[in-house]
C-alpha positions as CSV (number, residue, x, y, z in Angstrom):
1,X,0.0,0.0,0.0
2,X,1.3,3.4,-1.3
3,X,2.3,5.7,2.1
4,X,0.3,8.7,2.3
5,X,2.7,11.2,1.5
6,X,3.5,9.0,-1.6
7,X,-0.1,9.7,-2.7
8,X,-0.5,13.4,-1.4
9,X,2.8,13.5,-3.9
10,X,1.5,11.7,-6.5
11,X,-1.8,13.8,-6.7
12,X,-1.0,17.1,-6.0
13,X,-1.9,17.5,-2.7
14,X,-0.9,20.0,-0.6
15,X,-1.3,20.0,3.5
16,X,0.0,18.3,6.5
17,X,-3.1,18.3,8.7
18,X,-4.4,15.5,10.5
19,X,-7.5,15.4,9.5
20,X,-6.5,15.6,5.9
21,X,-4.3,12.7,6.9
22,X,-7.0,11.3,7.5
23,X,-8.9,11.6,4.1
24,X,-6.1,10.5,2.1
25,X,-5.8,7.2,4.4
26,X,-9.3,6.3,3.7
27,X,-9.3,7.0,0.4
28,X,-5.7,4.5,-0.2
29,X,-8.6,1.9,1.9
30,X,-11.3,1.9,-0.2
31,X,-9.8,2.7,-3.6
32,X,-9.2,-1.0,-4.7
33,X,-12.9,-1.7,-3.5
34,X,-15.8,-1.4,-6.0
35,X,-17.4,0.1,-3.1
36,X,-19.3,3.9,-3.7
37,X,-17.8,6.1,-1.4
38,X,-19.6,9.7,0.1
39,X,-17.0,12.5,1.3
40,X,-18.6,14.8,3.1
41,X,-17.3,18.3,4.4
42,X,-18.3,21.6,5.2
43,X,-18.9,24.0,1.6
44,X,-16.0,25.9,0.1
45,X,-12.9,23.9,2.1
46,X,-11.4,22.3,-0.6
């Protein structure tokens, strides 16, 4: 499984908060699922 500062690399991403941590861990979890997926957040954040 790719680290999460791999994939923050690999997409772009830029931040080092926890929560965004976060995100990006989940998202390595479920990607090779076929699983649907609902990120949620508060408007205008990212």
């Amino acid at each position: 499984m790719e680290s999460i500062q791999a994939t923050k690399q690999r997409f772009g991403i830029i931040g080092n908060d926890p929560k965004l941590n976060r995100a990006v861990e989940k998202a390595i979890q479920v990607a090779p699922t076929d699983i649907s997926v609902l990120v949620t957040g508060e408007s205008g954040v990212g």
